[in-house]
Structures are given as C-alpha cells and as structure tokens.
C-alpha positions in Angstrom: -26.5 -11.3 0.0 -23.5 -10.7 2.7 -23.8 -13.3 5.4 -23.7 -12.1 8.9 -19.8 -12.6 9.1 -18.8 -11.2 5.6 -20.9 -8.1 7.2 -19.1 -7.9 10.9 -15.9 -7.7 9.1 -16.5 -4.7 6.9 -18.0 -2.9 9.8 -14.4 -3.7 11.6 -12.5 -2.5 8.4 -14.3 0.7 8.2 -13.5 1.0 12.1 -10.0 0.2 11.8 -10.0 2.5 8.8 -11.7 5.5 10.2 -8.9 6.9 11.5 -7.0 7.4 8.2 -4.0 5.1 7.0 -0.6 6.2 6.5 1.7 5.0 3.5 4.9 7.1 4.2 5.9 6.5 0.4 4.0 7.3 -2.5 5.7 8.7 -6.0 2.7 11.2 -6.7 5.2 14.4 -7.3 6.5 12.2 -10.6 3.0 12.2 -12.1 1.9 15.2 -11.4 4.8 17.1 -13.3 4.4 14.7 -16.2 0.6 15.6 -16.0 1.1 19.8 -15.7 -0.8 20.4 -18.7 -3.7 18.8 -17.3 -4.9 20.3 -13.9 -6.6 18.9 -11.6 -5.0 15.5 -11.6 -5.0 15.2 -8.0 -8.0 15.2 -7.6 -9.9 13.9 -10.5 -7.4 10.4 -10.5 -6.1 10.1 -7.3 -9.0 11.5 -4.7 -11.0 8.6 -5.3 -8.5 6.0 -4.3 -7.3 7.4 -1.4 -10.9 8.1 -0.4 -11.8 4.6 -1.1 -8.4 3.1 0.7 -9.7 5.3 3.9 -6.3 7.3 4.1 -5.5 9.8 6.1 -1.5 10.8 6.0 0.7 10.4 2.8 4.4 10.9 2.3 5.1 12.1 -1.1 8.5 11.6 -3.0 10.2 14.2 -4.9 12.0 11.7 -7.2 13.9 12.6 -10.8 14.1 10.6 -13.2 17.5 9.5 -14.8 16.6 11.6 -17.8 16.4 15.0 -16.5 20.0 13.9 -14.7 22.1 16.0 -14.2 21.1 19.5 -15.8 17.7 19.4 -14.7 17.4 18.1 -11.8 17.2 20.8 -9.6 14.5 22.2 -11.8 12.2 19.4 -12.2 12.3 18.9 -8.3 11.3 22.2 -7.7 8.8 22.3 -10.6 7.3 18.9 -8.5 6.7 20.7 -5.3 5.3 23.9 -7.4 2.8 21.1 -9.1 1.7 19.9 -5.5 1.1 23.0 -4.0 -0.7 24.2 -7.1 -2.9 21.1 -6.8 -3.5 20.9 -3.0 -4.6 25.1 -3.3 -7.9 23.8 -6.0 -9.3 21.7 -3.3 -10.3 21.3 0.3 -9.3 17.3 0.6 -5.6 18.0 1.1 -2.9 20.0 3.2 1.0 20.4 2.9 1.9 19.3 6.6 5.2 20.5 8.1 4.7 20.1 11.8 3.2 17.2 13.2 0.4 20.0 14.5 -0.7 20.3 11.1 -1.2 17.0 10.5 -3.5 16.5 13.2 -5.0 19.7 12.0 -5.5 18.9 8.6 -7.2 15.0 10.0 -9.7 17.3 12.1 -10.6 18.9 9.5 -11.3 15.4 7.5 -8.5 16.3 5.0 -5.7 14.1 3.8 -2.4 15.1 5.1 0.7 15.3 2.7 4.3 15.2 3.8 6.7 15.7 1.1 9.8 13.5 0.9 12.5 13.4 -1.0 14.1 9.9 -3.0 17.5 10.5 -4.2 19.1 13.8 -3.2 20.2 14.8 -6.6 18.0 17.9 -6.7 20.7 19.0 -4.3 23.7 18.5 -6.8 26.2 18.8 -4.2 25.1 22.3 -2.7 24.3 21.6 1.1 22.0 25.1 1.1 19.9 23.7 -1.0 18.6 21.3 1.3 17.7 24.5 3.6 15.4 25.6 1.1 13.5 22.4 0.1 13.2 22.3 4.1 11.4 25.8 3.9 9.1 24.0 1.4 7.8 21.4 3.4 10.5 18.7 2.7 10.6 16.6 6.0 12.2 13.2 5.0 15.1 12.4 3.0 16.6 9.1 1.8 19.6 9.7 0.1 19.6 7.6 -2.8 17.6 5.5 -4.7 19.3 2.6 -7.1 22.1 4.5 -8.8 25.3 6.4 -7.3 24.9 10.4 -6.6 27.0 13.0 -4.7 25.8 11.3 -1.5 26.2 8.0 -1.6 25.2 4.6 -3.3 22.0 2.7 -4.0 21.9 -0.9 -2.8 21.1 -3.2 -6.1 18.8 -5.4 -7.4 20.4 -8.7 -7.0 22.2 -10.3 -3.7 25.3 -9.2 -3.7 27.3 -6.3 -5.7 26.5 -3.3 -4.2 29.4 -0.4 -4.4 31.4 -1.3 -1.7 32.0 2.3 -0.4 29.5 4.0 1.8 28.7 7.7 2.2 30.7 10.8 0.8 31.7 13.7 2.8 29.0 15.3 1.3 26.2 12.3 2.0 27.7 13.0 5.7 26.5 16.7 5.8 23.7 15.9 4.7 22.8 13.4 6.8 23.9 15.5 10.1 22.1 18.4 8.8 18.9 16.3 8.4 19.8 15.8 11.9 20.0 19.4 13.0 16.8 20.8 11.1 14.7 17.7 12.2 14.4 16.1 8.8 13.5 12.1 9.2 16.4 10.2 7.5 15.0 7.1 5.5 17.4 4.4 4.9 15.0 3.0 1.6 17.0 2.0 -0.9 21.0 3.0 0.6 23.3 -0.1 0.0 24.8 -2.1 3.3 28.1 0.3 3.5 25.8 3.4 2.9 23.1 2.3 5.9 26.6 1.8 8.4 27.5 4.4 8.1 23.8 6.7 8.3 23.5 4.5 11.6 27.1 5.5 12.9 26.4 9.0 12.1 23.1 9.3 14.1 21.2 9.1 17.3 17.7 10.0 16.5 14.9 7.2 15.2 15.7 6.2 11.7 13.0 4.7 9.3 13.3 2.6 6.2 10.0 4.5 4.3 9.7 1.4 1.7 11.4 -1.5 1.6 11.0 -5.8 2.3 12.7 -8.6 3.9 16.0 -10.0 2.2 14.3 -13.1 3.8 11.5 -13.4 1.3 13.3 -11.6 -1.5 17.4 -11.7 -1.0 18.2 -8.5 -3.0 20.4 -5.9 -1.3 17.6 -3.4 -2.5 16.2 -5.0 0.3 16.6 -4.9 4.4 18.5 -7.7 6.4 17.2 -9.2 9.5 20.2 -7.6 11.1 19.1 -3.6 9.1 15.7 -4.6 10.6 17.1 -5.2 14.1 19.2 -2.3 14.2 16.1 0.1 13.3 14.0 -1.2 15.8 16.7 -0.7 18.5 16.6 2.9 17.3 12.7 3.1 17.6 12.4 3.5 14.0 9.8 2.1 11.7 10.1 0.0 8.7 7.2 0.5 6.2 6.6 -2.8 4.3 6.7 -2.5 0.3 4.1 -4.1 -2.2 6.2 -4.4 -5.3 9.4 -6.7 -4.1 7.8 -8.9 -1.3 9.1 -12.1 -4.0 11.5 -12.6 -6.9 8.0 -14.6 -8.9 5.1 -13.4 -10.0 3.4 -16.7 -8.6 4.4 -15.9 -4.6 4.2 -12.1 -5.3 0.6 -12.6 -3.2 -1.2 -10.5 -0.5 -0.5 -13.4 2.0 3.5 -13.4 1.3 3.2 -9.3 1.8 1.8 -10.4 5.1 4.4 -12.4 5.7 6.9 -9.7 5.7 5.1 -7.1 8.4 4.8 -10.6 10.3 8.5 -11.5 10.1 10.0 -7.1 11.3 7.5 -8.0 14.3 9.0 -11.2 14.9 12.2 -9.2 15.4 11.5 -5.9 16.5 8.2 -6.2 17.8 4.5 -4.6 16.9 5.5 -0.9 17.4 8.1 -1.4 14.4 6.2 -1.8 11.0 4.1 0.4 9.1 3.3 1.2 5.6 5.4 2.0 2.9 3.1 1.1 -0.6 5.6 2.2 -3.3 2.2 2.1 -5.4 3.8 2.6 -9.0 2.4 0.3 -11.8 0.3 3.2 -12.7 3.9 5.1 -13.3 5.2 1.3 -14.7 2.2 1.2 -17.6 2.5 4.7 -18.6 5.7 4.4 -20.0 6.9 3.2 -23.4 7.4 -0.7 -23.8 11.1 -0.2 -24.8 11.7 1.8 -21.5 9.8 -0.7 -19.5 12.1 -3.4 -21.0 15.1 -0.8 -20.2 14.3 -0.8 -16.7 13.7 -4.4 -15.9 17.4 -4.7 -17.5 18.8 -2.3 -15.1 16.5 -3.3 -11.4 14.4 -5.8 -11.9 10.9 -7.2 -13.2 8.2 -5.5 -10.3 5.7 -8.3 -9.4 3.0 -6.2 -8.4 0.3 -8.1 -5.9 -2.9 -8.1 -7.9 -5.2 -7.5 -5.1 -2.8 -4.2 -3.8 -1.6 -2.3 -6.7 -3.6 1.3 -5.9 -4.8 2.9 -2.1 -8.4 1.9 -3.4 -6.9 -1.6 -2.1 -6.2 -0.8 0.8 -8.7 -2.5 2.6 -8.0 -5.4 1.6 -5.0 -5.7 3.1 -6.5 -4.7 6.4 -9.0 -8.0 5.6 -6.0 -10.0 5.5 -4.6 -8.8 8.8 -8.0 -9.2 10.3 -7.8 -13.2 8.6 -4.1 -14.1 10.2 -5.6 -13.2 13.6 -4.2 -9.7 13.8 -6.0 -7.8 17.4 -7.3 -4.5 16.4 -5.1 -2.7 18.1 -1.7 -4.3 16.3 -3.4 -3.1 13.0 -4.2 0.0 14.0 -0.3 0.6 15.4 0.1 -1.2 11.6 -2.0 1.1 9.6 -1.4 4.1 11.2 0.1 4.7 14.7 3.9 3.4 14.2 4.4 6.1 11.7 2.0 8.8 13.6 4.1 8.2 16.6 7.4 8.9 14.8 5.6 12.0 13.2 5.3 13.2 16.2 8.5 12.8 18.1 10.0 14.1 15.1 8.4 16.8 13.1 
C-alpha cells in the first residue's frame, strides 16, 4: 500500500507531466527505415512509451549510418522522412510540426508533436539546395555533424583531446547562414571546439546544443565545456542534457550524476538554460550484431546507459529525482518542457 507521501508525489509527477515533455533528440527516423517492412512501428513500439513518459513534443533525427555513406545517403534520408510521414498519416497520436502554431495545435488536440531534425548533414552531399528541400519537408534543426568528418565540418571525439583541429568549410559556412536565413535552429551537438567557434562567430540568433553533457563529469570533447555552456546561455540558447555519456563508468553512470549535470548548466547559465535532450538509443545499441557493437565501442566509446532512463516510459522517474533534490515545480517544468517551448517559439 502507497503511503500518503509516496502518493502526493505521483499526483505532482502527473501535474508536472500533464503538460507534455519535450526531448529535442530522439533517433526514431533510423528505426523506422530499418523497420519499413513492418508498418505500424510507431505506434505499436513506441506509442506506449511516450504515452507512459507523458510527452508531448519530440525532435526526431534524420541520421545515416556510416554504411549507406556516401552513395546512399541522400536516399536513405529521404526514404526516413517518407517512413515518418507514412507512420504519423495511420494514426491520430502524432503530427509533423513546422511552425511553432502547429505544435500548439497538435498539443490541443492531445497529440504528440514531432519536429524533424537532422544529425550530420551528409544527406546534403555538398549541394546547398538540398537543404531547401529537406526545409520544405519539415526539417527545422540541423547540427552539422555527428562524430566523423563530412563536407561541413568535424565531429568532436570521444576522448579529451584530438579533435581535427580545423573548424568549418566554406560549405559548413553556407549552411550554417542559410539555416540562419530560412529560420532553421542550429544545434551545436556533437561539432568539435574549432567547429562550435566558428558556428558562434557566424551567428546572432539562439543556438542550442540538442544532446550533449558536461566535460565536467565526463571530459570528452564529444562533450560541452563550461565555457561552450556559458557562451550558449549568453546567446539564450538551450542545452538539452544527454542520458548516455553523463560518466566514463558504468558504476557513476546513475540517474543522480544525470542530475548532476542539468544542476551544474544552471549553476552557470541559470534555470532558463537546460532542457532535455534523451539520445534514447540502447534499443538501436541491442539491435545490432555483437561484432558491430564491438566495432563501435572501438571507434566512440562504450555507452553507459542509466538503468532507471534508458526509454521515455522512464521519464518520470527522472522528474521523481528533480522533485528529491529539491527542485520547485516551476524549475522542472522550465526543465521538462518550457526552455525548449520557448525557443520553439521564438524560432519556428
């Protein structure tokens, strides 16, 4: 039997929940290609999670695989977005969002709003239309590379130090100005130190970081410095806190020391500067062959993922957590969903 406590605190979670959460990176597009032969994915293994985790607003990665690199990558992109939007049309729970209108639309309407993102602009080749055209499909954030090298730019690496020393290439630089001019967020996730310079230099709108940690708790360049943090917070960005690199051990890879890292951006950029950014992926991590698994580690790292926050169905207990360390409703709230709602807004 729940004591009175245990049941005061659920009845706050579901509160705090009600409004919907928002994890501005989730690598959904990946599975539902690999999936296309069975429809209804969406909804059959990933409704009852996010239903469960209370959320509300998703950002959804168009990422490619190093496999389909470089002939394909165009075409598996594309063949992503064709996979959500055949999804999202079987069913009533979900909308494309492209404006931040729609989102609040699609939340009135009790359904789970879906902004597609992209991780890596390799679709793009080095073609600068092409960007134009993902933007027609609902593409509304871009980070412009994840760990390896591409016709933008540089990845930041898995280990302290080592990152290509060069930053963006003249045609990282159109693209980011003409994320700029068409009102696509630019995420900083994943760019290494020269790459992020030079985005910053290039820029004068809010710049996020969708998915990332502190170097403090883990000191990969993967990661964001306490200065990367500062500098995003003086541009009234938002830093969405990652569950898979918050330590370099599986021992201290805990929902407290995830904690720890949304407490340390507010220690130096204040409350309005964290959100969510999940990078839920050991579903994606188990579904591949041992060898590959082993393949990967080599290349980034071994992913400690936190035991108790490894799906949205989790969710809530993180919110618990925050709730524990003495959090005020209203700083989870801006936590869980109004850091990234308000940058939604301003920008879409």
């Amino acid at each position: 039997m729940r004591t009175h406590t245990e049941k005061s605190i659920e009845e706050r979670i579901d509160r705090l929940h009600a409004g919907g959460i928002v994890d501005f990176h989730f690598d959904l597009l990946i599975d539902l290609y690999e999936k296309r032969d069975r429809p209804g994915v969406l909804v059959s293994h990933f409704l009852p999670e996010f239903e469960a985790g209370g959320v509300g607003v998703l950002g959804v990665a168009i990422y490619v695989e190093d496999r389909y690199l470089p002939e394909m990558g165009l075409r598996v992109a594309l063949d992503q977005v064709a996979r959500l939007y055949t999804e999202v049309e079987q069913t009533n729970r979900f909308a494309i969002c492209k404006t931040f209108a729609e989102i609040e639309q699609a939340r009135a309407a009790n359904k789970i709003a879906l902004v597609i993102t992209m991780e890596g602009v390799e679709p793009l080749g080095d073609d600068l239309n092409l960007l134009r055209a993902f933007y027609e499909l609902g593409l509304r954030s871009v980070g412009l590379t994840h760990a390896r090298r591409n016709a933008a730019g540089s990845g930041g690496i898995f280990k302290p130090s080592g990152s290509p020393g060069d930053g963006l290439t003249n045609f990282g630089r159109e693209v980011v100005r003409e994320c700029e001019r068409l009102g696509i967020l630019i995420d900083l996730a994943h760019i290494n130190p020269k790459g992020f310079e030079d985005i910053v230099g290039l820029t004068s709108k809010p710049l996020i970081v969708s998915h990332t940690n502190a170097r403090k708790f883990y000191d990969i360049e993967r990661n964001i410095s306490d200065e990367q943090i500062t500098i995003i917070g003086k541009r009234g960005g938002v830093i969405g806190v990652n569950a898979i690199l918050v330590s370099s051990s599986a021992e201290t890879s805990t929902l407290d020391r995830y904690v720890d890292h949304i407490e340390h951006v507010i220690g130096l950029i204040g409350i309005d500067g964290v959100g969510i950014g999940f990078d839920f992926c050991e579903y994606l991590f188990q579904q591949l062959p041992k060898n590959v698994r082993t393949e990967l580690a080599a290349k980034l790292t071994t992913p400690h993922f936190i035991p108790d926050l490894t799906n949205h169905s989790h969710a809530r207990n993180l919110t618990r957590k925050l709730v524990e360390r003495g959090f005020s409703d209203q700083e989870i709230e801006k936590i869980l969903r109004g850091n990234w709602m308000r940058i939604l807004k301003e920008s879409l």
